[in-house]
C-alpha positions as CSV (number, residue, x, y, z in Angstrom):
1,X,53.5,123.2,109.6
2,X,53.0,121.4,106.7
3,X,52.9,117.3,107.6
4,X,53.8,114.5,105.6
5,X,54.1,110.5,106.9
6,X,57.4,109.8,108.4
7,X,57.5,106.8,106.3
8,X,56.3,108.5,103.3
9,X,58.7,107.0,101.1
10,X,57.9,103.5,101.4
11,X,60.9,103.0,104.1
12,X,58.5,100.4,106.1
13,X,56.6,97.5,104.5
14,X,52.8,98.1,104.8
15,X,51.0,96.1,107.8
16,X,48.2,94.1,107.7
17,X,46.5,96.6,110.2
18,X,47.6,99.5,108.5
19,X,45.7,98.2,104.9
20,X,42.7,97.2,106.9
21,X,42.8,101.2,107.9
22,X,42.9,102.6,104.3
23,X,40.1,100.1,103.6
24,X,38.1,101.2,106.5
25,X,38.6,104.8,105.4
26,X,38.0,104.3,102.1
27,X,34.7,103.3,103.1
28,X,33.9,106.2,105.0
29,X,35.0,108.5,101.6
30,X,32.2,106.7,100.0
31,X,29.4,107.8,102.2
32,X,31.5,111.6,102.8
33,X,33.0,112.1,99.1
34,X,33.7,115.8,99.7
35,X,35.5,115.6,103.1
36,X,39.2,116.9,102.9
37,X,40.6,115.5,106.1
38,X,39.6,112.0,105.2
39,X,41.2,112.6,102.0
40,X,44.6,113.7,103.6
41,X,44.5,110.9,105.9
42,X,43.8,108.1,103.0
43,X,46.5,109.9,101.1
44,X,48.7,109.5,103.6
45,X,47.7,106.1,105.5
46,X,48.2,104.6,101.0
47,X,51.5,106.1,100.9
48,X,52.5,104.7,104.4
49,X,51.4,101.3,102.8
50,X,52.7,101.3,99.6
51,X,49.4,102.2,97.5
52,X,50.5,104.8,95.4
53,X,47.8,105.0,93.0
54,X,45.5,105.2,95.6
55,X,47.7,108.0,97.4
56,X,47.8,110.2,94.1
57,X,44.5,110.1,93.8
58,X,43.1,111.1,96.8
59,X,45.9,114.1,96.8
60,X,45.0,115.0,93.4
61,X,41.1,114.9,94.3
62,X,42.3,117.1,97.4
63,X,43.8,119.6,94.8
64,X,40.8,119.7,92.4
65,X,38.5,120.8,95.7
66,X,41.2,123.1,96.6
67,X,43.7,124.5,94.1
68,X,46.8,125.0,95.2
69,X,46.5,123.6,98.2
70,X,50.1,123.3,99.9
71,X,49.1,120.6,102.5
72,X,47.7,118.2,99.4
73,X,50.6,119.6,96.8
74,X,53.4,118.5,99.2
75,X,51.5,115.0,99.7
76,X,51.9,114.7,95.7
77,X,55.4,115.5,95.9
78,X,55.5,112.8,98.6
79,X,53.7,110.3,96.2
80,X,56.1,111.1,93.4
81,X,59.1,110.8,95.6
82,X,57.8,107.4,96.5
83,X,57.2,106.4,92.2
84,X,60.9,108.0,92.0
85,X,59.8,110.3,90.0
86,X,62.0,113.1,91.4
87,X,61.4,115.8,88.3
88,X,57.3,116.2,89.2
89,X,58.2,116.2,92.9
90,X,60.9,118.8,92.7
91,X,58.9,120.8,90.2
92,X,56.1,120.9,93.5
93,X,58.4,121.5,96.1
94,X,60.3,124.0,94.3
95,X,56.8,125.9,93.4
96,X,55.5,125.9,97.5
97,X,59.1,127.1,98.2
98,X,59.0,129.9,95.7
99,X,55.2,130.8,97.2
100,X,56.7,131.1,100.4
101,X,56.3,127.6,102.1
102,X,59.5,127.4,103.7
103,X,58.4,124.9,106.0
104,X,60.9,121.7,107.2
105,X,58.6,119.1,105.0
106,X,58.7,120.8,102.1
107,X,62.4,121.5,102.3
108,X,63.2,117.9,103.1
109,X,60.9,116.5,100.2
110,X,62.6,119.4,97.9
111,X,66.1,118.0,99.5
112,X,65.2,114.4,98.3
113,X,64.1,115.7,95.3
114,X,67.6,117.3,94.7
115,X,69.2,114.1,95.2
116,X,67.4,112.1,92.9
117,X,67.6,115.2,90.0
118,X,71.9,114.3,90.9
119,X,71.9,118.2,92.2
120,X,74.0,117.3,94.9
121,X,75.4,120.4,96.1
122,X,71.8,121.8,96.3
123,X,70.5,119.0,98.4
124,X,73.9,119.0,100.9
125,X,72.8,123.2,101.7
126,X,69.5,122.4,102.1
127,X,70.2,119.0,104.1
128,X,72.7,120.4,106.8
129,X,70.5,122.7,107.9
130,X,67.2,120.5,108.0
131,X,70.2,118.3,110.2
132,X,71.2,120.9,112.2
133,X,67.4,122.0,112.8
134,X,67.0,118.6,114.3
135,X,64.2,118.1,111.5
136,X,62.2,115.0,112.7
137,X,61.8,113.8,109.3
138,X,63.3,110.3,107.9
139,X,66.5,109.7,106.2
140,X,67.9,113.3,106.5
141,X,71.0,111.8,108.2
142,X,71.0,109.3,105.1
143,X,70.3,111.6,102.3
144,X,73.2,113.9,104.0
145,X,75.8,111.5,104.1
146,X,74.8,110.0,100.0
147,X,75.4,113.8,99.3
148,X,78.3,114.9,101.2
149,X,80.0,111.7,99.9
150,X,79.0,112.5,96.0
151,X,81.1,115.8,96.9
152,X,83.9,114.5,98.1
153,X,83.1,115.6,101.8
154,X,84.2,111.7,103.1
155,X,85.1,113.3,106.4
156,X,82.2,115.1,107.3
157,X,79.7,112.1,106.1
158,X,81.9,109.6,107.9
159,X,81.4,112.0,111.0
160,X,77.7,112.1,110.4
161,X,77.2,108.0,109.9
162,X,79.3,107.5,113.0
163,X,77.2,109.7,115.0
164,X,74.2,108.3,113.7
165,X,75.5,104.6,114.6
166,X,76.1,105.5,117.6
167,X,72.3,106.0,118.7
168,X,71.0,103.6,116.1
169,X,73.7,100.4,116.0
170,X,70.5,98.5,113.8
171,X,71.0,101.0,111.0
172,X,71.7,98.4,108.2
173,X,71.8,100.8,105.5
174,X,73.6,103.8,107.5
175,X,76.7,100.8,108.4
176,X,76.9,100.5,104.6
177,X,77.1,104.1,103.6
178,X,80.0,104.3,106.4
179,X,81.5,101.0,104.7
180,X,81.7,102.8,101.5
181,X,82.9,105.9,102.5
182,X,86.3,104.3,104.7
183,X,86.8,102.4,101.3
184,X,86.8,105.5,99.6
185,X,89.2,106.8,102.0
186,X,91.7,104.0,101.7
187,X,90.5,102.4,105.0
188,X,90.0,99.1,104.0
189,X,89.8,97.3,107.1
190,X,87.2,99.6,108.3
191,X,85.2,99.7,105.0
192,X,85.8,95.4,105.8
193,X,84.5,95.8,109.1
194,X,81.4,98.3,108.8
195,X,80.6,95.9,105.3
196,X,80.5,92.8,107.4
197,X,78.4,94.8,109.9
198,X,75.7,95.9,107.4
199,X,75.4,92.6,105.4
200,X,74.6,90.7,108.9
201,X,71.7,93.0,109.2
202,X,70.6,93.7,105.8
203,X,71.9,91.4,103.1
204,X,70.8,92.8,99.9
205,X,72.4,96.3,101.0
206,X,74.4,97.5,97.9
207,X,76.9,100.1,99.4
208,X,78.0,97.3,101.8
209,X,78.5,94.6,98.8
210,X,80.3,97.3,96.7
211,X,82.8,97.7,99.7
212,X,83.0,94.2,100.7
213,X,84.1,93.5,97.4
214,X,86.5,96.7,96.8
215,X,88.1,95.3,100.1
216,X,88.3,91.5,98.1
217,X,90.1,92.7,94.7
218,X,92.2,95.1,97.2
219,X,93.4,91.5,98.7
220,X,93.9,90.4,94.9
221,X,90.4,87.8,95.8
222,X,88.2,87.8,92.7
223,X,85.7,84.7,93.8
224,X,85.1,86.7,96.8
225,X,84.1,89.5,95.0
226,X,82.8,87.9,92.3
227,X,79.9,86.2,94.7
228,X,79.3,89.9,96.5
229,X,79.4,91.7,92.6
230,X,76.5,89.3,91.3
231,X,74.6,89.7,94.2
232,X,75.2,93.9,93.5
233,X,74.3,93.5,89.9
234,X,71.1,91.5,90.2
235,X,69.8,94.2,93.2
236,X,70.8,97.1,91.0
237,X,71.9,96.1,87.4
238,X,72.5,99.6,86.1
239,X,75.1,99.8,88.4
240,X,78.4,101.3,86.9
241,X,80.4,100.9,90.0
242,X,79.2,97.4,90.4
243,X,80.2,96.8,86.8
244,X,83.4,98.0,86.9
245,X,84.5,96.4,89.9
246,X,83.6,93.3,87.9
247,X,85.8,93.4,85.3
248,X,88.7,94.3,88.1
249,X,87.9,90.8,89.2
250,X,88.1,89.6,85.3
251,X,91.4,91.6,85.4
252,X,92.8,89.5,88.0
253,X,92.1,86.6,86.2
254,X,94.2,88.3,83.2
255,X,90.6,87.4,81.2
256,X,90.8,90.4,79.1
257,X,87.7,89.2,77.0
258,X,85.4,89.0,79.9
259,X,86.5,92.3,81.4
260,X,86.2,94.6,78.2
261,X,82.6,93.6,77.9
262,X,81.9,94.7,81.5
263,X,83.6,97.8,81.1
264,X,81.2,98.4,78.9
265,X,78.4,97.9,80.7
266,X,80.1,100.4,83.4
267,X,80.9,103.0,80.9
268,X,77.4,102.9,79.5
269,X,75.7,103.3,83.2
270,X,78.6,105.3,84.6
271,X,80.1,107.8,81.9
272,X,80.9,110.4,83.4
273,X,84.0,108.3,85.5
274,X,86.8,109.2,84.6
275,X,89.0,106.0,86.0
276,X,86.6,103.6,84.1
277,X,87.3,105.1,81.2
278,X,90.9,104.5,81.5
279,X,90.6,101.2,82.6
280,X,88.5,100.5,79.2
281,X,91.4,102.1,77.6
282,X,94.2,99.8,78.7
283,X,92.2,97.1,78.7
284,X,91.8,98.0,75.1
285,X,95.3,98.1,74.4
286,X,96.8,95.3,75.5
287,X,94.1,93.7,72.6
288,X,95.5,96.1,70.1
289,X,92.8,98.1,69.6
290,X,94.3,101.3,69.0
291,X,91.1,103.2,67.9
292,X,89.5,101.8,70.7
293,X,91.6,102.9,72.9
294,X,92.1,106.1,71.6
295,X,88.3,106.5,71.9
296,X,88.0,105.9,75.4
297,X,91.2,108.1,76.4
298,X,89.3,110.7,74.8
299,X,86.4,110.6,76.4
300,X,88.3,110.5,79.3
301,X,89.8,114.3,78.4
302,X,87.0,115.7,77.5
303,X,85.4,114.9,80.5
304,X,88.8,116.7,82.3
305,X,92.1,116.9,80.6
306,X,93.8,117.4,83.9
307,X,94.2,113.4,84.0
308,X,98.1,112.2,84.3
309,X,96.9,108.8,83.1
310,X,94.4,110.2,80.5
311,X,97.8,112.0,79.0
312,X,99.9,108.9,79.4
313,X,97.3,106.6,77.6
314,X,97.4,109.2,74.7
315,X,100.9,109.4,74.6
316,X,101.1,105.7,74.6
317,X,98.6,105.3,71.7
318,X,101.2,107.8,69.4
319,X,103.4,106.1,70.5
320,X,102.5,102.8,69.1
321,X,101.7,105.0,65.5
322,X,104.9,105.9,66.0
323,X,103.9,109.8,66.1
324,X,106.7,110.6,68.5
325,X,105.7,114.5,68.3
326,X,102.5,114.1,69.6
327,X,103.9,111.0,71.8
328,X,106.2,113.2,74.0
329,X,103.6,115.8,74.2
330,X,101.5,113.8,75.8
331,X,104.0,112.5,78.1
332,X,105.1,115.5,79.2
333,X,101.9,116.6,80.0
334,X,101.9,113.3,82.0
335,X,105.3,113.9,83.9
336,X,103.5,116.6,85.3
337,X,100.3,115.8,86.5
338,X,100.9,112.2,87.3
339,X,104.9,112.0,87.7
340,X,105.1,108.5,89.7
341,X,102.3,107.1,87.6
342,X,104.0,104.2,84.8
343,X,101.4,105.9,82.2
344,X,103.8,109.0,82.2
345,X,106.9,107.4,81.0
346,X,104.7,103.9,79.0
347,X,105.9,105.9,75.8
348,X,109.4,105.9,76.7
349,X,109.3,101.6,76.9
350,X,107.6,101.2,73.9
351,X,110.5,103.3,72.3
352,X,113.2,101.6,73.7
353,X,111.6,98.2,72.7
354,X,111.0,99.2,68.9
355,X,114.6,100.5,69.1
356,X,115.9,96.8,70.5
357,X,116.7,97.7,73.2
358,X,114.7,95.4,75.2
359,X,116.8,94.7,78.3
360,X,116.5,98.6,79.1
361,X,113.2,98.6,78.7
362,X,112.4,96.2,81.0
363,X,114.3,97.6,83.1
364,X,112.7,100.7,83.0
365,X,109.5,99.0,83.2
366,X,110.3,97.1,86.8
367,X,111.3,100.4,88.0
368,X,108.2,102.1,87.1
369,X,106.0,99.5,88.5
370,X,107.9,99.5,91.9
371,X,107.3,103.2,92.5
372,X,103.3,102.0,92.5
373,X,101.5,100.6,95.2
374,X,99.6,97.4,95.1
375,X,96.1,97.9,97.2
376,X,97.4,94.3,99.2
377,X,100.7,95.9,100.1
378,X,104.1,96.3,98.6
379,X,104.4,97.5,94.8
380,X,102.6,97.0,91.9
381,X,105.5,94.4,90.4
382,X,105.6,92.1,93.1
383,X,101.3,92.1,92.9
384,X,101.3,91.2,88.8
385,X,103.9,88.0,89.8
386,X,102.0,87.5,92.6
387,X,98.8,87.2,89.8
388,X,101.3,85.5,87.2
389,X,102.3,82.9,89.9
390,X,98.6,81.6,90.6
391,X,97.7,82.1,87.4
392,X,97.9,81.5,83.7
393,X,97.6,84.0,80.8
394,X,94.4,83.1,78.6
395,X,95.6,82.9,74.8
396,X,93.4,85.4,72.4
């Protein structure tokens, strides 16, 4: 079988000992140049420490005495992995796979590969059976779960983190995958509980802040949030989720400013999200700008156009052109894919109010904010007074 270090991917700080090794070695290479198994073994004692340079090239000398080599190809897939550079180590894995190399390395380093490339679905095939296998390779329960939950498989990867807790209750990183996915399944005081869990044992882990602070807006607490968000964004500024879920916390502020230039920042890093896009769009709106607006909603339906609120933001924008045609197609379109949501009937209070008849539509407003429901509990009405009460509206 085809080795590589179990820590290949720089999962373990380098030791003292462990550097004093690769020097020790690479003092041996001087007087034995030519010597492939002291080449492996400094390739892969400089990847278990961190020294990639040193790692790529010893593997790439290994590859220049023997072309083609499989054991010294999968080590410079391991070395890319570790640079992130996951298009060169794919293009290696996939080429010892396609040559017949079928073996649990290579498909674990082509697996990690996937992941990084965003092939999900890929990387889940090829990672539920390296799991099932019992592969004794790192982070296949990790790279699992971060693919079954890009799928939408929240289940099956909250099954898999739980297991995995159960024989390893230090996982730091594994408790904030699990935190993520129960907030992503509308658990929030277990997505709360496994975030708390993580953080005590690693900090600085960014699934666990993300969910930590989902769990504060849901409880309509933007300092909280706030103070878990920064730390999110100055780990991992490119961050769309992290982004977005700071301009919730602007939005709970009613700071419409602050929030629309966030939204950007999580539109620009995360654009193929449909919700953000909306957000950006109301957000947009309630500062008048139309085109704006009607930009984002767009982008939003091209991306799907089976979006209730995608339809209702469209229908609202007509609306407010006073293109009633187009208004109440939108709307209908709306009705139908998102009937409880206020988006679907937003066009029908902005009628009523330019016809006068205000009363009615506020009324119709109240009702269609009562059929939501606020994250905290009760409906989305008694949340925005909730807001309104501890808070005033910002003039723009």
């Amino acid at each position: 079988m085809i080795e590589i270090m179990p820590n290949a991917y720089g999962e373990s700080p380098a030791s003292s000992p462990s550097l004093a090794r690769l020097e020790k070695l690479q003092g041996f290479l001087e007087h034995d140049p030519d010597n492939l198994s002291l080449l492996a073994e400094i390739a892969d004692t400089a990847i278990s420490c961190g020294e990639l340079e040193t790692a790529r090239a010893m593997a790439q000398r290994g590859l220049e005495r023997v072309p083609g080599d499989p054991y010294f190809s999968l080590r410079l897939s391991s070395v890319a992995l570790a640079e992130g550079n996951h298009e060169e180590a794919g293009e290696i894995t996939g080429s010892l796979l396609q040559q017949g190399h079928g073996d649990a390395a290579v498909r674990y380093n082509h697996a990690h590969a996937l992941i990084g490339r965003g092939r999900f679905e890929e990387a889940q095939e090829m990672l539920s059976r390296l799991y099932a296998e019992g592969a004794p390779f790192p982070q296949i329960p990790q790279l699992l779960i971060r693919a079954l939950h890009y799928l939408g498989e929240v289940e099956e990867a909250i099954a898999i983190a739980q297991s995995y807790l159960e024989n390893h209750p230090d996982a730091g990183d594994v408790a904030g995958m699990l935190s993520l996915l129960h907030f992503d399944n509308d658990d929030l005081a277990a997505a709360e509980h496994w975030s708390r869990q993580a953080l005590a044992q690693a900090p600085n882990n960014l699934d666990a802040l993300l969910a930590g602070a989902g769990v504060a807006l849901a409880a309509e607490d933007a300092p909280s949030a706030r103070t878990l968000l920064h730390r999110a964004v100055s780990l991992s500024p490119t961050n769309g989720r992290a982004w977005s879920k700071l301009a919730l916390a602007d939005l709970l502020d009613l700071d419409l400013v602050s929030a629309r230039e966030k939204l950007a920042y999580a539109v620009k890093y995360m654009p193929e999200h449909i919700g953000t896009w909306h957000i950006l769009g109301w957000v947009q709106l309630m500062q008048q700008d139309i085109d704006g607006a009607e930009t984002s909603f767009c982008r939003a339906l091209a991306l799907d156009d089976n979006f209730g609120e995608t339809h209702g933001g469209l229908s609202a924008i007509a609306a407010m052109r006073g293109d009633w045609v187009s208004a109440e197609d939108h709307a209908k379109i709306a009705r139908r894919l998102a009937p409880e949501a206020m988006s679907a009937h937003y066009m029908q209070i902005i009628r009523l109010q330019q016809e006068g008849k205000t009363d009615t539509a506020f009324r119709m407003m109240e009702i269609a904010l009562k059929r939501g429901h606020a994250p905290s509990g009760g409906n989305l009405s008694e949340m925005l007074r909730r807001i309104a009460s501890k808070r005033r509206i910002p003039r723009r």
